[in-house]
C-alpha positions in Angstrom: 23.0 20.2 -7.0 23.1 20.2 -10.7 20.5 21.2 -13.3 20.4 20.3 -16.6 19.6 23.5 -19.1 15.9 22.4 -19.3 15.3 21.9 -15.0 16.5 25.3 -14.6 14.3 27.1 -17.1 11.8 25.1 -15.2 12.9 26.5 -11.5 13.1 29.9 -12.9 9.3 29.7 -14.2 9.6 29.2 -17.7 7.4 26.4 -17.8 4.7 28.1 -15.4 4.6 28.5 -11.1 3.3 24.7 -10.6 6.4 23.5 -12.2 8.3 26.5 -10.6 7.0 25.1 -7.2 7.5 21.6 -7.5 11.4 22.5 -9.0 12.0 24.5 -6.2 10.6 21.9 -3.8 12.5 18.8 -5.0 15.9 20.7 -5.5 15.8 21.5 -1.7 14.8 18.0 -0.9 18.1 16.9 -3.0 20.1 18.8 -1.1 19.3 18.3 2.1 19.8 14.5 1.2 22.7 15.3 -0.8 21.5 14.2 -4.4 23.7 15.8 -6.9 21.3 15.9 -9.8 17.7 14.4 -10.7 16.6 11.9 -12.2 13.7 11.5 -15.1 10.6 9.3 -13.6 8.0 7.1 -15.8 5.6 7.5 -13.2 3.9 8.9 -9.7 1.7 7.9 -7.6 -0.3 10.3 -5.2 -0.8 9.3 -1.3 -2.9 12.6 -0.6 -5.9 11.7 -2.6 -8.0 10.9 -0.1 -9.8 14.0 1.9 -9.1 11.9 5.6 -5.4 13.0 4.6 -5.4 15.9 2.0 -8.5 17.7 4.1 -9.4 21.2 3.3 -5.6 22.7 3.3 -5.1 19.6 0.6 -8.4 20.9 -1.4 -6.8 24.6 -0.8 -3.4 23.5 -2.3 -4.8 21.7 -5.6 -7.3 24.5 -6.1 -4.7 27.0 -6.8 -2.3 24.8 -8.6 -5.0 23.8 -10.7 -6.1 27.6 -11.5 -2.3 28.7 -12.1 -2.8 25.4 -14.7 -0.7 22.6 -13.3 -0.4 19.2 -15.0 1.3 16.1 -14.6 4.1 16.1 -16.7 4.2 11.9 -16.2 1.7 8.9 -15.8 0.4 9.7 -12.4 -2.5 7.6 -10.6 -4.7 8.4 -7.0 -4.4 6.3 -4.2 -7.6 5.3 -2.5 -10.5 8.1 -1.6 -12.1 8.2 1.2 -15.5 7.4 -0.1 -16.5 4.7 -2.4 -18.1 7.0 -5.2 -20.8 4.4 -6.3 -21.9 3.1 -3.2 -20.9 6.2 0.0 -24.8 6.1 1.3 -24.6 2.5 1.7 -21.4 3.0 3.9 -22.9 5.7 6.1 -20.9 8.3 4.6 -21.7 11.4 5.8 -23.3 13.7 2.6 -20.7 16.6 3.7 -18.0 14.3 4.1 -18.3 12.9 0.5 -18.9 16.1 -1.5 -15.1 17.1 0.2 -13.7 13.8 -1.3 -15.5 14.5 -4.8 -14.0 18.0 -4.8 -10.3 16.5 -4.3 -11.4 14.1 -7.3 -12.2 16.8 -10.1 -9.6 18.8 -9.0 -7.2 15.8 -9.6 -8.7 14.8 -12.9 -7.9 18.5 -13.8 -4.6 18.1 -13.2 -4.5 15.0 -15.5 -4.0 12.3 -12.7 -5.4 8.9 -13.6 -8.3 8.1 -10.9 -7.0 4.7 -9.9 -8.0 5.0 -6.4 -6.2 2.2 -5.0 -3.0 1.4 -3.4 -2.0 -0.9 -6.0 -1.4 0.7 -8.8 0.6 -2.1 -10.1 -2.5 -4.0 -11.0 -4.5 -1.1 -13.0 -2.8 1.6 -15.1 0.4 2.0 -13.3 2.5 -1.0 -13.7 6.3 0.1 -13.5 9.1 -2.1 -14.7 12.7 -3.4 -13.7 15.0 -0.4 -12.7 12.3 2.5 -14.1 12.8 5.1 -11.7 9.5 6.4 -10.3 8.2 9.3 -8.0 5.5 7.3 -5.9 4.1 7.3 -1.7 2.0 5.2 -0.2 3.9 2.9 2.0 2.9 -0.4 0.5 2.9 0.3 -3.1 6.2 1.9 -2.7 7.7 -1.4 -1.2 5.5 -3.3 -3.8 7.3 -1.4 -6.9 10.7 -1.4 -5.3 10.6 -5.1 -3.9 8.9 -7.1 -6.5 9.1 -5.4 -9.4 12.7 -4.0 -9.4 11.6 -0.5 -9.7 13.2 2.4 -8.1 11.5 4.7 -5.9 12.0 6.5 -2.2 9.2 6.7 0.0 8.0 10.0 -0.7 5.9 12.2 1.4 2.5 13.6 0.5 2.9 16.5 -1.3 6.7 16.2 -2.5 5.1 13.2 -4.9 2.7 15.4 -6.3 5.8 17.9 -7.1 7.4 14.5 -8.8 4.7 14.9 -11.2 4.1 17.7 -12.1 8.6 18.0 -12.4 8.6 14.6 -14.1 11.9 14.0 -11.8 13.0 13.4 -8.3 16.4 13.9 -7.0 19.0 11.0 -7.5 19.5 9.7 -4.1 18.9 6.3 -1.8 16.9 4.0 -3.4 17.4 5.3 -7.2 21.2 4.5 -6.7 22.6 1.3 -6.8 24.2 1.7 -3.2 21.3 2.7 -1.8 19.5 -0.5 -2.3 21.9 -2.9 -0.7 20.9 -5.0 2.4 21.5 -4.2 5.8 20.2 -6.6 8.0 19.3 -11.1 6.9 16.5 -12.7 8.9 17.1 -16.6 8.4 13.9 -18.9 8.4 14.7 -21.6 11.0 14.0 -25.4 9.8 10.8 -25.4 12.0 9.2 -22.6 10.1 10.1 -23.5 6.7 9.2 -26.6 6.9 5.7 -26.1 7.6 5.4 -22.2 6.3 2.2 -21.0 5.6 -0.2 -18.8 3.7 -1.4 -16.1 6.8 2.4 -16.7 8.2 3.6 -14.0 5.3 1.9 -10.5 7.3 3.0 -11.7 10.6 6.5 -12.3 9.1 7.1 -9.0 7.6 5.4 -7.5 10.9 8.1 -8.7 12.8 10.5 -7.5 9.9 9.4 -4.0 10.6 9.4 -3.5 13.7 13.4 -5.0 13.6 14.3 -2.9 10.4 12.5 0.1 10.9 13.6 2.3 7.7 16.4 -0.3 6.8 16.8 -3.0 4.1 16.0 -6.4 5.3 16.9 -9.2 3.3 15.6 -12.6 3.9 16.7 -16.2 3.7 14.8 -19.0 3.7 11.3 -18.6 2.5 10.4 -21.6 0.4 8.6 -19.6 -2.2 5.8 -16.8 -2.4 2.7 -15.7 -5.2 2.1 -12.3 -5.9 -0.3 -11.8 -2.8 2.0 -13.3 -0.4 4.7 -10.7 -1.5 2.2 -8.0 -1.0 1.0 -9.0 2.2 4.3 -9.1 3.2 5.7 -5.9 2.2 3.2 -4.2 3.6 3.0 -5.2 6.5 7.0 -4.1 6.8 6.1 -0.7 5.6 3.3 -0.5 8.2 5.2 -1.7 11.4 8.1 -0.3 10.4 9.4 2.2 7.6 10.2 -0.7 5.1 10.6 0.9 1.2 12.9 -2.2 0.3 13.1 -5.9 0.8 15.1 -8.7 -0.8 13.5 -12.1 -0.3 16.3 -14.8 -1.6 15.5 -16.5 -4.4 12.3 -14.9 -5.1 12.9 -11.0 -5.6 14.8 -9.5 -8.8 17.6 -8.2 -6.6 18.1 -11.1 -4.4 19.0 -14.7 -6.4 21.0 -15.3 -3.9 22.5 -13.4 -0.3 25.5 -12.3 -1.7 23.7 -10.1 -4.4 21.0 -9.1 -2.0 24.3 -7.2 0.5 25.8 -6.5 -2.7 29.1 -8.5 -1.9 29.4 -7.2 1.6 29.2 -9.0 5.0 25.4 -8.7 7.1 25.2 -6.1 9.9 23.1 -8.7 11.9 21.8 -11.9 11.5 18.5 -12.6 12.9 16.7 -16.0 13.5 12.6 -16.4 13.1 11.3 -19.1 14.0 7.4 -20.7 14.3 7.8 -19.0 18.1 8.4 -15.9 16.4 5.6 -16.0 14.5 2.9 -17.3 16.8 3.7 -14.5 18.8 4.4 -11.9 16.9 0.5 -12.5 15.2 -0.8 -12.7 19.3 0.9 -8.9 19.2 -1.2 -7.8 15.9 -4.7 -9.1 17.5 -5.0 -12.1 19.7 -7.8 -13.5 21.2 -10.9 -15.4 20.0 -15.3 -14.7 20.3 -17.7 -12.5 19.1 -17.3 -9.6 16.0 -18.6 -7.2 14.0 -16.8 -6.6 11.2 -14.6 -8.8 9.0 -12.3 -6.5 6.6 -9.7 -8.2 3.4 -8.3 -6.9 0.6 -5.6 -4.5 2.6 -3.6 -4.0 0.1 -6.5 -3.6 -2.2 -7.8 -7.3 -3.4 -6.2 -8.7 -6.5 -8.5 -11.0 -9.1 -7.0 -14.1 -7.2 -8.2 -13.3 -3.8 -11.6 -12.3 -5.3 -11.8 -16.0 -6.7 -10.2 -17.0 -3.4 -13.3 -15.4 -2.0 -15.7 -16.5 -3.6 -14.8 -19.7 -3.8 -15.2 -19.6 0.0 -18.2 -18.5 0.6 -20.5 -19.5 -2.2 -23.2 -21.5 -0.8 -22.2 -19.6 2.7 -24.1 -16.8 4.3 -22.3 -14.2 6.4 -23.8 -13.5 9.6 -26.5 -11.6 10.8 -24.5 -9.8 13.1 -21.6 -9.5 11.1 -20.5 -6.9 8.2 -17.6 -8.4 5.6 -16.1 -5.5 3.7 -13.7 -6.8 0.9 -12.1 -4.0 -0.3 -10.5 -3.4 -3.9 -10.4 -1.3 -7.2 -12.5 -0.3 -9.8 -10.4 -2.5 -12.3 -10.8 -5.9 -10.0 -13.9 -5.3 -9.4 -15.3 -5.9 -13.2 -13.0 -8.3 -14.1 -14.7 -9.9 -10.3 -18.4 -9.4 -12.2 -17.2 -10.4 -15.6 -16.5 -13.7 -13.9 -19.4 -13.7 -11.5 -16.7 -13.7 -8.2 -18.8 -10.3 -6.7 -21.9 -11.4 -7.5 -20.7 -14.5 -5.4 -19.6 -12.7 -2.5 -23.0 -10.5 -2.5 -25.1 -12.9 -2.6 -22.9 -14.3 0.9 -24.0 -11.4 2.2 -20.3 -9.5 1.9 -19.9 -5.9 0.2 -17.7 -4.7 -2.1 -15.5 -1.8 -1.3 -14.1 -0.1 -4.0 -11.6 2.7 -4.3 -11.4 2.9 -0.7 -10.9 1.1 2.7 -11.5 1.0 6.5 -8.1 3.2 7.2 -9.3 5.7 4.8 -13.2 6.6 5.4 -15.3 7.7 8.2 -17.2 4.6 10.3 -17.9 6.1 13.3 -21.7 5.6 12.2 -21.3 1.7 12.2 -19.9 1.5 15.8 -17.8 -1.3 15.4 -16.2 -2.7 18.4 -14.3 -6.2 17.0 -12.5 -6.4 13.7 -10.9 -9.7 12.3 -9.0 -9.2 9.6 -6.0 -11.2 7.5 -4.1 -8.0 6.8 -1.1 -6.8 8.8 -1.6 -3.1 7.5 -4.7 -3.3 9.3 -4.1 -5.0 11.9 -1.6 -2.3 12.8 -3.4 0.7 12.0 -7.3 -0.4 12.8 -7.1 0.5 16.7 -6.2 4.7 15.6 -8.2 4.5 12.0 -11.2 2.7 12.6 -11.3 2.5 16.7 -11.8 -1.0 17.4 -10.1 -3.8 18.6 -8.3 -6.3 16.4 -8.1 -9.6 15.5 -5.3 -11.0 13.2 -6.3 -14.3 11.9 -5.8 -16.2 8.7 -7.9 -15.2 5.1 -9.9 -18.4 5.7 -10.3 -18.2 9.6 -11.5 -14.6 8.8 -14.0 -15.5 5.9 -15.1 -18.3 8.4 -15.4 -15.8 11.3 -17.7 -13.3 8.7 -20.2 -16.8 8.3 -20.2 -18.2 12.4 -20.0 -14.3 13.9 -16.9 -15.2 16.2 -12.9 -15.9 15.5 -12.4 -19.5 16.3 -8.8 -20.3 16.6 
């Protein structure tokens, strides 16, 4: 794989080990996908942040880039902690637990990464734009920044983005090439589902997507239109069920204004129906069932200012049950913009709780004993049995805010 003059000096330790390290890491990753050169990045983002997945070999790693004096060499933000720093008593964090995640924490701000903690850096201080190529994991974020935005990423691992950072490139293959982001495989919205398409249909959709796909591009036809959210909700629920870094949506996404861009002039591998039958049981396979729960989590992805108000508008005048926790979880950023306009305060005085900087996936609840989650997220509706234990039940944002107030799912 080629170097230019100034990657080489940096493999051979001219501009310290860290970079050394990282050089030596992402030129074997190249060639074993055969790259034949790197690329420059405007950005990373980190997926090993939080202590549930850095743990002490994570803390063990920074420590010593940090004391052989590693920095990020681009504008690199932290994907959520496993604690929320402000508020980890009141989640039943164990004291042990936290001071772990706080280690993690300084030793990333000494390595000049931006402490976003939040798997959507798009919304803070990490906002890519068309075509920038970037050197970011987490699995939603990723599909966020390559989907919506235009932005050019693979799905890196943890570890190999920090390398991205602190190199300031990755190699130049898959998705940072222009063939490499061609579709593979339409899904066609049948006339029954578009014509009566809904908000909560978008995670089940891109559920389903997944689990067809796995690590190819879908593109899809047919979806009368989608906000910001929608798109999220969708795209990550792809990346969770399946390995999703891309999707075109046709008429919606940059890359897609119409089928024959999204396949790049070239004929569908497959074509795939969904229809309202798909749907309705694909969100019976993310959590079925009705009755009693415990806990109601949104905001997975983290909650933008629109759900917030969405929220709030919901329950004011409401009060969550008795029984019943409601975690909405978001960032630090949302969350005063959500106080500047009085949405928290709202929510908190429902009876809900902010969670900030982290999420159910990513801390430790065994303390709560939570049997029954509802939840409008696909993310966690596929992850919650292994992260947080319990059962789950998929329902709409509404049917879950109104399950957090009456202490059951009523469908």
């Amino acid at each position: 794989m080629y170097l230019t003059d100034a990657e080489q000096r940096m493999l051979d330790g001219h501009d310290g080990a860290p970079r050394a390290q990282a050089m030596a890491v992402l030129s074997r990753l190249g060639e074993a996908c055969g790259a034949d050169r790197m690329v420059p990045i405007a950005s990373a983002h980190l997926v090993a942040s939080s202590y549930q997945i850095a743990g002490e070999a994570g803390i063990a790693i920074y420590g010593d880039l940090v004391a052989h004096g590693a920095r990020v060499a681009v504008r690199t933000t932290s994907d959520p902690g496993s604690i929320d720093f402000a508020r980890w008593q009141a989640f039943k964090t164990p004291a042990d637990y936290a001071a772990r995640q706080i280690v993690i924490a300084e030793l990333l701000d000494q390595m000049g990464v931006i402490p976003t903690w939040t798997c959507t850096p798009y919304t803070t201080f990490n906002v890519p734009r068309f075509g920038e190529h970037l050197g970011w994991s987490e699995s939603s974020a990723v599909v966020f920044a390559n989907s919506v935005v235009g932005a050019r990423t693979n799905r890196l691992a943890a570890y190999v983005d920090l390398c991205a950072a602190l190199a300031g490139r990755v190699p130049y293959f898959g998705l940072h090439t222009d063939a490499g982001r061609t579709g593979d495989i339409l899904f066609e919205i049948a006339p029954d589902l578009a014509a009566a398409f809904e908000d909560h249909y978008f995670p089940p959709l891109g559920y389903l997507v997944g689990q067809v796909v796995k690590d190819k591009i879908p593109v899809i036809r047919g979806v009368p239109g989608a906000t910001f959210d929608q798109l999220k909700a969708f795209g990550a629920a792809s990346a969770a069920s399946g390995s999703v870094a891309l999707y075109h949506m046709v008429g919606i996404t940059p890359e897609a204004p119409t089928v024959e861009a999204a396949f790049r002039g070239e004929a569908p591998r497959e074509r795939i129906p969904v229809g309202l039958a798909d749907i309705t049981a694909t969100m019976a396979q993310m959590g079925g069932g009705d009755g009693p729960i415990d806990v109601v989590g949104v905001g997975c992805p983290h909650a933008s200012i629109d759900q917030m108000r969405r929220y709030a508008a919901f329950l004011d005048g409401k009060r969550v049950h008795a029984n019943v926790q409601l975690w909405v979880c978001t960032n630090t950023t949302v969350e005063q913009m959500a106080r500047t306009m009085g949405y928290a305060q709202t929510i908190e005085r429902a009876g809900g709780r902010l969670m900030v900087g982290t999420c159910h996936n990513d801390c430790p609840l065994a303390a709560w004993g939570f049997r029954r989650l509802a939840t409008d997220s696909g993310k966690f509706a596929y992850y919650t049995p292994t992260t947080v234990g319990t059962e789950c039940l998929f329902v709409g944002t509404d049917a879950c805010l109104q399950a957090a107030v009456t202490g059951k799912v009523e469908r």
